[in-house]
C-alpha positions in Angstrom: 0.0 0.0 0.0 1.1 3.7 -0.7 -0.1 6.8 0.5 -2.5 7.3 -2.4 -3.9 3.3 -1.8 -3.0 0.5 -4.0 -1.0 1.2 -6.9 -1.6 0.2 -10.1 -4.7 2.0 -9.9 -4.0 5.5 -10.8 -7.4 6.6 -11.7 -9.3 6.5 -8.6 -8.7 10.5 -7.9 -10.3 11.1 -11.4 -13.5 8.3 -10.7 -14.4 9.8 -7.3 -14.5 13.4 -9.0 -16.4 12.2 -12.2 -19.1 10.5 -9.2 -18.8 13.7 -7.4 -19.9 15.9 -10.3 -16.5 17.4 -10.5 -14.6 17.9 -14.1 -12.3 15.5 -15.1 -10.2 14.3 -18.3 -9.3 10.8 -18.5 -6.4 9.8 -20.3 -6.8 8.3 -24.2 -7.0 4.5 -23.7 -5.8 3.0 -27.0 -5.1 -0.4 -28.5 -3.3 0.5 -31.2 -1.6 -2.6 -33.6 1.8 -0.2 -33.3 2.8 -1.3 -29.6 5.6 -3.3 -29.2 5.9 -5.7 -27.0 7.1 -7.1 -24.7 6.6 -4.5 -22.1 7.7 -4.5 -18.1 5.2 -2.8 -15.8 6.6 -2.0 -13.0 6.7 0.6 -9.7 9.8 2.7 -8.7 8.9 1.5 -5.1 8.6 -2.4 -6.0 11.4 -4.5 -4.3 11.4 -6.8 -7.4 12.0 -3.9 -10.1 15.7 -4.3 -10.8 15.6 -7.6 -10.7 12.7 -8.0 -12.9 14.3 -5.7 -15.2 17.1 -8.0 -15.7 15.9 -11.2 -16.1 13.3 -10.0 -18.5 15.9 -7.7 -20.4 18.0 -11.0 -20.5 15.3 -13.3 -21.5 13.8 -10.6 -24.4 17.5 -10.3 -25.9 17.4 -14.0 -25.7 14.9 -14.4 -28.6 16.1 -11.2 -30.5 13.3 -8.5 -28.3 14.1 -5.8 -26.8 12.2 -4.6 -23.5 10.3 -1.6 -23.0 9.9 -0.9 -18.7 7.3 1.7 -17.9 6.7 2.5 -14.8 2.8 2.9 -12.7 2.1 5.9 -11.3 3.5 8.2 -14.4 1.7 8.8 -17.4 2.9 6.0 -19.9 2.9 3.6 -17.5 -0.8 4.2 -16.4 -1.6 4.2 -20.0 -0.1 0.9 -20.2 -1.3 -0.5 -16.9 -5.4 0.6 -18.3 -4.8 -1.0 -21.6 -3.6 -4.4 -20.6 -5.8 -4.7 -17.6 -2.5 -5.0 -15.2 -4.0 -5.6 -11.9 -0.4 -5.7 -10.0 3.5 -5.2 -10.5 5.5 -6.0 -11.6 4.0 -7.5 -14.7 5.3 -8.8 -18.0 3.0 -7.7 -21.0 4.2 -10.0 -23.4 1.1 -9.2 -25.6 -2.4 -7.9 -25.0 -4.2 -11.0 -23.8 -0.6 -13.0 -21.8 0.4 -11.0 -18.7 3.0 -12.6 -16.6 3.0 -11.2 -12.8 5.6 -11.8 -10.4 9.3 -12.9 -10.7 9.1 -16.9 -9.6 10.5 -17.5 -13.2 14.0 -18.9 -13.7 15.6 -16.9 -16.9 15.0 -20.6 -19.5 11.3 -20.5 -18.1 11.0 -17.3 -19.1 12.6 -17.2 -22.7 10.4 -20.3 -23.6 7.2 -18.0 -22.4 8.4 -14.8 -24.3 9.0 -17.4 -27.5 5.0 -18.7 -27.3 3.8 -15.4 -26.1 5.4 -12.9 -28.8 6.4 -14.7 -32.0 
């Protein structure tokens, strides 16, 4: 828990204002085909963030990928975090429907999911 309640849900400020009658602009939401994947989600105060990074990073160059890491809480990352229904960090998005959550994933494990996931 943070100060502002669970995180990755960035949007509760903006629901509780929309309920209360207040103005509000919510952020474009949009599932564009030009994405590339796959995509680390991840918080600046998650334990598991570095070490995520690099056995994903590892795992992506593995199979010729390269890693994009957004983070929840700023912009691109909440825009990510909406779009692929992450409910929790860190996360792998290795496409639009397959989320992997967690790190209890040894690096082989996770080159053969990246392999079935993104090619």
């Amino acid at each position: 828990m943070t100060a502002e309640g669970f995180r990755p849900y960035p949007r509760v400020r903006e629901i509780i204002n929309h309920i209360e009658g207040k103005s509000v602009t919510f952020p474009e939401i949009n599932k564009e085909a030009n994405v590339i994947y796959p995509i680390l989600v991840t918080a600046k105060w998650c334990p598991y963030t570095v070490p995520s990074i690099r056995l994903w990073e590892e795992a992506a160059s593995s199979v010729g990928l390269s890693l994009r890491v957004f983070y929840a809480g700023f912009e691109d990352g909440d825009k990510i975090v909406a779009t692929a229904n992450v409910a929790g960090v860190p996360c792998l998005v290795a496409n639009p429907k397959t989320l992997y959550y967690g790190l209890n994933i040894n690096l082989s494990e996770a080159v053969i999911f990246l392999k079935k996931a993104v090619t």
